[in-house]
N, C-alpha and C positions, 0 to 999 in steps of 0.2 A: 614273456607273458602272453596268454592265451585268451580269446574272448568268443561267449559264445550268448546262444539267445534261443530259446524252445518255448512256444504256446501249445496253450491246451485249453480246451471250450470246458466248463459247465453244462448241464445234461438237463432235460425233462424227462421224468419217467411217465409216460400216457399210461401204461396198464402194468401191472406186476406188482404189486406190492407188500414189501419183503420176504419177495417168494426167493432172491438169488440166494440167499444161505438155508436154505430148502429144496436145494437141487430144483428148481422152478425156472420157470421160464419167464418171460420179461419184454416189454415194448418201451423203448426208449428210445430219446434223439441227442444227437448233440447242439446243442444251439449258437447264435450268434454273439453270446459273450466268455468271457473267457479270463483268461492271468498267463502273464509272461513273465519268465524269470530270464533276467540276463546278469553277466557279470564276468571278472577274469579270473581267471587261475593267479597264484601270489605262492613266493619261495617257501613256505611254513607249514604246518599242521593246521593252520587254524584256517576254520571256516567262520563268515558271518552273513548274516541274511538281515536287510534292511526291507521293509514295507512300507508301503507310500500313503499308507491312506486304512487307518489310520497310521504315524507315521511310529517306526519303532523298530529296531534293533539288538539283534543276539548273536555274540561273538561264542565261540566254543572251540576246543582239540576235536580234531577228527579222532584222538585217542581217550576222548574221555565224552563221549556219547551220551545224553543222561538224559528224559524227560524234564522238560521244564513245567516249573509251575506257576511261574508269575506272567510268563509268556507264553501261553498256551499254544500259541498259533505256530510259532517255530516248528513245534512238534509234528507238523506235517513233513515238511523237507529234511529235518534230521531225520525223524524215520526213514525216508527214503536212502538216504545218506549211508544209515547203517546197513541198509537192507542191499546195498550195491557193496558192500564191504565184505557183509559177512558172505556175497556169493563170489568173495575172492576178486573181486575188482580192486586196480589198487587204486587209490584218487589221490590228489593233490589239495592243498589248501586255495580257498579260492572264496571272494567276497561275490555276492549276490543281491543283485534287488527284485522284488515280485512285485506288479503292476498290474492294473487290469480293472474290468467294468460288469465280473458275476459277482452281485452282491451275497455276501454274505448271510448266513442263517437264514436264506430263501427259501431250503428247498430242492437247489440247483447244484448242489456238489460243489462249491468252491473249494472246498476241503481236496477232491480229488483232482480236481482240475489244479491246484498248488501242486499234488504230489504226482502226477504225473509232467507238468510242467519243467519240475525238478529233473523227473528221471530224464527227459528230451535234453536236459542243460548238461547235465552230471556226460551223459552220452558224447554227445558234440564238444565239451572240455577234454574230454580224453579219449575222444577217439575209437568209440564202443560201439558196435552192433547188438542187439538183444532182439529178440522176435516179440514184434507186439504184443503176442497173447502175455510171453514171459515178462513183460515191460508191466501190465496192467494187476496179473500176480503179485509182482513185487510191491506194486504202488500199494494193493490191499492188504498184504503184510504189515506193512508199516503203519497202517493204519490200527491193525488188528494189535500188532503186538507194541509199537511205541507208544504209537496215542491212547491204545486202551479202550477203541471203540471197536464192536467185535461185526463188524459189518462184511454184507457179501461181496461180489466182486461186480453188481451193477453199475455200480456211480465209473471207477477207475474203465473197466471195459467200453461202458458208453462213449467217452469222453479219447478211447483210442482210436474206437471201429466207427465211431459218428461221420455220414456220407451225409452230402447235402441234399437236401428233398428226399430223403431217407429217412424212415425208420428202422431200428437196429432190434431185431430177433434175436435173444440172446438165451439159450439156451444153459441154463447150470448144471444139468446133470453128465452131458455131452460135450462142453465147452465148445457148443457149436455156434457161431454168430454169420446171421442172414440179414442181410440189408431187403427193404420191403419199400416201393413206392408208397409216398405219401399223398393220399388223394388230390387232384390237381382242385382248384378254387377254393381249400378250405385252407384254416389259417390256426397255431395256436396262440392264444395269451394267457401270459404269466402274469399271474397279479401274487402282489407279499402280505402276506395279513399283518406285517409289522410284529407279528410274536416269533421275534429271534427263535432257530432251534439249536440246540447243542445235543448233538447224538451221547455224547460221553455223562453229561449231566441228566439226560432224558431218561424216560423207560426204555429206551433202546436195548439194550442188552438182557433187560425183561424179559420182552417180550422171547427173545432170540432163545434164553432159557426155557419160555413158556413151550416156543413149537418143541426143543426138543424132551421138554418132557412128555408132550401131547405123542411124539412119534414112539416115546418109548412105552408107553401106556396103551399104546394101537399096534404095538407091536411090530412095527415097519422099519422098514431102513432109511426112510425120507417121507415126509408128507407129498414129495411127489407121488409118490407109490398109492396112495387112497385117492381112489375113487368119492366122489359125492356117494352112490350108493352103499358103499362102506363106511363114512363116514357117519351116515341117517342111523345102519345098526347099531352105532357103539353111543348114540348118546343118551341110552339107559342108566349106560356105567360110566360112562367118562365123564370123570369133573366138568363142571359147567363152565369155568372160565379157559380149561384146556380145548374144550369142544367148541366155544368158542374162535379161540385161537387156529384150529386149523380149519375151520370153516375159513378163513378168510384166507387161510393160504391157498387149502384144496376149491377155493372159489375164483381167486385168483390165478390160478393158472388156466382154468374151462374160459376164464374173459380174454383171457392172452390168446390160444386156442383160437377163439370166433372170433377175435377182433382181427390175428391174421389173415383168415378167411373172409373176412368182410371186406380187407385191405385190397384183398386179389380180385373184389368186384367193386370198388372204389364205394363202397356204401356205410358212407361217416355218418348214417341215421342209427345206422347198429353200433360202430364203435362211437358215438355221444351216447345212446343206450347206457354201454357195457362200462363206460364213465360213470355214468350218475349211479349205477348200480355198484361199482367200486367202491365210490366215496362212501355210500350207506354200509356196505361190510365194514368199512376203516373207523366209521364211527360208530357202530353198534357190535362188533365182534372181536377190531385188532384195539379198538378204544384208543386209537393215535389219531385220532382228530382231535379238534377243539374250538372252543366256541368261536371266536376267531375266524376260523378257515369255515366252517360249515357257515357262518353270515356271507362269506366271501363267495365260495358256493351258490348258495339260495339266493344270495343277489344274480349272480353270470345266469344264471337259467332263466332266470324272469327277462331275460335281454331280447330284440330281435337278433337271428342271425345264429343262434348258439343252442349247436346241439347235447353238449354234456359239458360237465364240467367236476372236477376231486379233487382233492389234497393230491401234490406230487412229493416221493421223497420219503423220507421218514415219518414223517409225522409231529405230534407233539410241537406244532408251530412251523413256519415256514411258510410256506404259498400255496399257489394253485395253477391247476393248467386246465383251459375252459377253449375246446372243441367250437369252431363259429367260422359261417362263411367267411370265405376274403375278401368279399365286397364289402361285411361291418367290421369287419376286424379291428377297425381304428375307430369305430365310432360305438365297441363292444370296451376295446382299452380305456378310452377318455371317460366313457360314463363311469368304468372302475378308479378311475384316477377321481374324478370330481370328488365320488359318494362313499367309497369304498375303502379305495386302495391307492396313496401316489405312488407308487412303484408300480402297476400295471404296466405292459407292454407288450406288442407283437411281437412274436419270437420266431426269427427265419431258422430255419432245419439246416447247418453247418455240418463241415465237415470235420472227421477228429482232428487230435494232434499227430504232429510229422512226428513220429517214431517208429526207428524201425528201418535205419536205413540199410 
C-alpha cells in the first residue's frame, strides 16, 4: 500500500475577467488558502473520495466513470481521474480525502484547486511526471468536459504558476505565464458576499456563447484580435447585448495591459483605478455582477487605505478583491467583517502547488 499527499492554493483574479477562453490575457495570484488531498493506493478498481467539511463520501470503478448528480462535488477529481486515464496513465484503486480552508462559492477557485490537488496526488500515487503547463490543461479538461463547466484555463493555471509576492501574467493566446512583482506595502482583501456561485448552474456558459457569437459576427478569430477602435466601428450593426459583451473582454485585456505596466513602476493608484473600472464593465456590459458584490464593492472604496476594489472570478456571486494599503489592511478586513462581510480577510500572495516534479 502506497500513500501520498499533494496541495493546491485557490486564486484571486485582480484584472482579466473572462478574458482566458478569449485568448486574453490575465492578472492573477495564488493565495494563502488552499485543499489537500491525501490517501493510499488499495488492491481493486475502486476509487472513493471522502470530504471533510461538509462531510460526504463517493465510492466508484475506475471502469465505470460517470458524472454524478446527487454529489456534484466528486465530479471535480473524477474528472481529473478520467482525464489521467484516457491520456493512457494507468492508475490503481485508491481511497482519498480532501481537506482544506478555500471556501467554497467565493470566488476563489476551490473547484480548481480540488482538481489540481488531485492531479499532484494521482502523480505521487504512481509515480508520474507531467509538465505543469500539461498538468493545468488536463485539470481544465475535466472541468470542461466532466463537470460540464466550459471554463478557460485561468483558475487551474493560476493555482500551478502561483509564486509568492507574485502576480502571475497569464497569457491565453501564447500560453505564455510571467510572474510580476507585487507592489511592496500594499495588501489584498477578500471579502464573500455570501451569494454562493455555481459556474455550471450560473450564466456562465452564456456568456462564453455570447463572446463567441460576438467574435463570429466581428468576423475575427478571437476577441483578442479587436482593437477598442474596431470594436467603436461595428456598434451600428452589432447586436447590443453581443457589443456589449466584447466590450468587456476587448476592455479587459487594455486593463491587463496597463496594470502590468503600472506593476513595473509599482503605481497601485493606477492598478486600484483599473479595478474599480473593471467592476463597472462586469456590472454594466458582462452583467455578472450582482447586487450583492456591487454593496460589497461600494462599501471597500468608501474605506481609508483602499485604492480599488471588483467582483473576482466568475461572477454571478462569490466575492471580492479590494486593492488597500498594508498598513489598513486589517482594519479594511474587520470593518468588512462587522458591516459587510464575515468572511472578509487579508489574503498573503502564495505560491502554486508542487507539480511537476
Amino acid at each position: 500500500m502506497r500513500s501520498a499527499s499533494a496541495y493546491a492554493p485557490g486564486r484571486v483574479e485582480l484584472l482579466g475577467n473572462h478574458t482566458d477562453y478569449n485568448h486574453g490575457v490575465v492578472l492573477a495570484a495564488a493565495i494563502d488558502r488552499g485543499l489537500t488531498v491525501t490517501g493510499t493506493s488499495r488492491g481493486d478498481r475502486s476509487i472513493k473520495f471522502t470530504a471533510s467539511s461538509p462531510p460526504a463520501q463517493v465510492e466508484i470503478s475506475l471502469d465505470e466513470l460517470t458524472p454524478q448528480t446527487a454529489q456534484r462535488w466528486a465530479n471535480y477529481p473524477f474528472g481529473v481521474v478520467q482525464q489521467f486515464l484516457r491520456a493512457g496513465y494507468e492508475l490503481r484503486g485508491f481511497e482519498a480525502e480532501v481537506t482544506g480552508d478555500v471556501p467554497a462559492g467565493a470566488g476563489l477557485s476551490s473547484s480548481a484547486a480540488f482538481e489540481v490537488a488531485t492531479a499532484g496526488f494521482l502523480m505521487k500515487l504512481h509515480d508520474l511526471w507531467i509538465d505543469p503547463l500539461a498538468v493545468a490543461k488536463l485539470c481544465r479538461r475535466a472541468e470542461n468536459e466532466f463537470v460540464g463547466v466550459q471554463s478557460g484555463l485561468l483558475d487551474q493555471a493560476t493555482s500551478v504558476f502561483g509564486r509568492a509576492d507574485y502576480l502571475v501574467h497569464l497569457d491565453f493566446q501564447t500560453d505564455t505565464i510571467e510572474t510580476v512583482a507585487f507592489p511592496a506595502n500594499f495588501a489584498l482583501v477578500i471579502a464573500d458576499s455570501g451569494k454562493k456561485h455555481n459556474l455550471l448552474q450560473s450564466q456562465y456558459n452564456t456568456r462564453r456563447e455570447e463572446c463567441a457569437a460576438a467574435v463570429k459576427a466581428l468576423g475575427a478569430a478571437s476577441l483578442r484580435e479587436i482593437s477598442p477602435e474596431q470594436l467603436d466601428r461595428s456598434r451600428a450593426t452589432l447586436d447590443p447585448v453581443l457589443f456589449r459583451r466584447a466590450a468587456h473582454i476587448v476592455g479587459e485585456n487594455s486593463r491587463v495591459w496597463q496594470a502590468v505596466e503600472a506593476l513595473r513602476t509599482s503605481d497601485a493608484e493606477a492598478i486600484g483605478a483599473l479595478m474599480n473600472a473593471s467592476h463597472e464593465s462586469s456590472r454594466t456590459n458582462f452583467e455578472n455582477s450582482t447586487p450583492e458584490l456591487d454593496h460589497l464593492v461600494e462599501a471597500a472604496r468608501t474605506l481609508p487605505g483602499v485604492l480599488g476594489s471588483r467582483l473576482t472570478g466568475g461572477g454571478f456571486g462569490g466575492g471580492t478583491v479590494t486593492l488597500v494599503h498594508a498598513g489598513q489592511a486589517d482594519a479594511v478586513a474587520q470593518q468588512l467583517r462587522v458591516s459587510h462581510s464575515p468572511a472578509a480577510f487579508v489574503c498573503r500572495i502564495a505560491d502554486g502547488a508542487a507539480v511537476g516534479w
